[in-house]
N, C-alpha and C positions, 0 to 999 in steps of 0.2 A: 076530646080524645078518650076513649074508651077504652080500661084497664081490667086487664084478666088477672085470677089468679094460678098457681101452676096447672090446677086444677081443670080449671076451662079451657084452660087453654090444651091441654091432652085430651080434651072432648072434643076441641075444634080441629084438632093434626089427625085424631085416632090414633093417640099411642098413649103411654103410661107416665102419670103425673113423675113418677120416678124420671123416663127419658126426659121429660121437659127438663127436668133438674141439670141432666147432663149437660143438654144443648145450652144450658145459662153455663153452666160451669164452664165449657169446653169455648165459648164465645159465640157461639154460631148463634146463639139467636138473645139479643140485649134483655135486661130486667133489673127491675130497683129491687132495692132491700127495702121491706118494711118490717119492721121490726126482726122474726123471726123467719116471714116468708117474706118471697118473692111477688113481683107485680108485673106483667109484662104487656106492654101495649097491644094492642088489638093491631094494628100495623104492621107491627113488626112480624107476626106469624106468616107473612107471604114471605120471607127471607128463609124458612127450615118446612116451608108446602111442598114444596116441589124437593122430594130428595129422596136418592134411591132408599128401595126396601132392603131391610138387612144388613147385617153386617160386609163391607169389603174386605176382601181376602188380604192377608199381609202379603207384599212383595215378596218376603224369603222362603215364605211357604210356596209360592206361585213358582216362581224358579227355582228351587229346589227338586220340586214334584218334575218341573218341565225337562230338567238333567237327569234326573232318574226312570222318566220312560220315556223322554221324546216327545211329548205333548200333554198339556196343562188339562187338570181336571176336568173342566167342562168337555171336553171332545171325546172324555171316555166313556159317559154316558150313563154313569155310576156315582155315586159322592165319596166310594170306597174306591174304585177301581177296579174290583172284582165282577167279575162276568154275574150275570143275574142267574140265578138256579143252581149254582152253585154253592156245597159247604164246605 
């Protein structure tokens, strides 16, 4: 069994040894403690591959927005809302 460290293994996802830290913390993807760092099996990186990019939207925000115009950010076409050409 072949053992990464945070390091390789945000070479192998394409994200930042930092996010790897999260996904140990948060549970989503297992890792031992050695000493001061982390070790994470080579296996286990197919368990946090596949997953969307970006952060997801909170709930309260999403309907929130939805009550105040009628439809949820993405359909306005904007990340503001504001019509484009406009200041």
């Amino acid at each position: 069994m072949d053992t990464l460290t945070t390091e390789q293994a945000a070479a192998r996802l394409g994200v930042t040894p930092s996010r790897v830290r999260v996904l140990i913390r948060s549970g989503r993807l297992p890792a031992q403690k050695f000493g001061r760092a982390h070790v994470i099996n080579e296996a286990d990186l197919k368990l946090v591959a596949e997953r969307p990019v970006g952060r997801p939207p909170s709930k309260s925000a999403l309907s929130t927005e939805k009550r105040a115009t009628g439809r949820s950010r993405a359909s306005t076409g904007t990340s503001t809302g504001q019509q484009k050409g406009k200041k």
